[in-house]
C-alpha positions in Angstrom: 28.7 -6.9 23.8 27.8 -4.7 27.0 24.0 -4.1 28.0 25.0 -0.9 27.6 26.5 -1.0 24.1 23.6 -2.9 23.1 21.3 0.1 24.3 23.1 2.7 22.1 22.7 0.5 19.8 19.1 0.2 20.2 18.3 3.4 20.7 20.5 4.8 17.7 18.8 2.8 15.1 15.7 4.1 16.8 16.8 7.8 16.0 18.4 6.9 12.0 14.9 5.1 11.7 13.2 8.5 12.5 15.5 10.6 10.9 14.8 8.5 7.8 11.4 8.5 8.0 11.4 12.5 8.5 13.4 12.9 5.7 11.0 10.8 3.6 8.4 13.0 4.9 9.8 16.1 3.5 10.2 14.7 0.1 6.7 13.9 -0.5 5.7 17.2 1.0 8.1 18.9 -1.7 6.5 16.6 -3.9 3.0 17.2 -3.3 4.1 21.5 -3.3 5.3 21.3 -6.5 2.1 19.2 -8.0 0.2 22.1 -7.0 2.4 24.6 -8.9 4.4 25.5 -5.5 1.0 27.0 -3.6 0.2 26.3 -0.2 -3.6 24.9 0.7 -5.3 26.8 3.0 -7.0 24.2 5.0 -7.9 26.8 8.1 -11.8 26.5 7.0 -11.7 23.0 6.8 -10.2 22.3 10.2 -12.4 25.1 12.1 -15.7 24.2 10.3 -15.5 20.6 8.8 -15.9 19.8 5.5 -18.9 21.5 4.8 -16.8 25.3 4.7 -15.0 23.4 1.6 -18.0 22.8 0.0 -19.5 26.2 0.2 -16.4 27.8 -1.0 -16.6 25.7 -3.5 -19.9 25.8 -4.8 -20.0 29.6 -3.8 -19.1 31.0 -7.5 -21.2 28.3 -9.0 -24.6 28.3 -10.0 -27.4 29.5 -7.4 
């Protein structure tokens, strides 16, 4: 085999490897989606503010 043949080669398993992986990805997403009933998470508190917005909104309607 060429250098060259040997490169697409390379390179393609490279991409089916990814593709794979992506597709994997998507599964356990779908997965995870319908675990929750099909509703999104909104995490936009969590990543602006750190966990501690999570735990206020949490413990907001409890006790106080």
């Amino acid at each position: 085999m060429s250098e060259q043949m040997l490169a697409v080669l390379g390179f393609g398993s490279i991409g089916a490897i990814a593709v794979v992986l992506l597709v994997l990805e998507r599964r356990g997403i779908a997965k995870r989606k319908a675990a929750r009933g099909g509703r999104e998470v909104d995490v936009s508190n969590l990543i602006a503010f750190g966990s501690a917005a999570g735990e206020n909104k949490k413990s907001d309607g409890a006790s106080k």
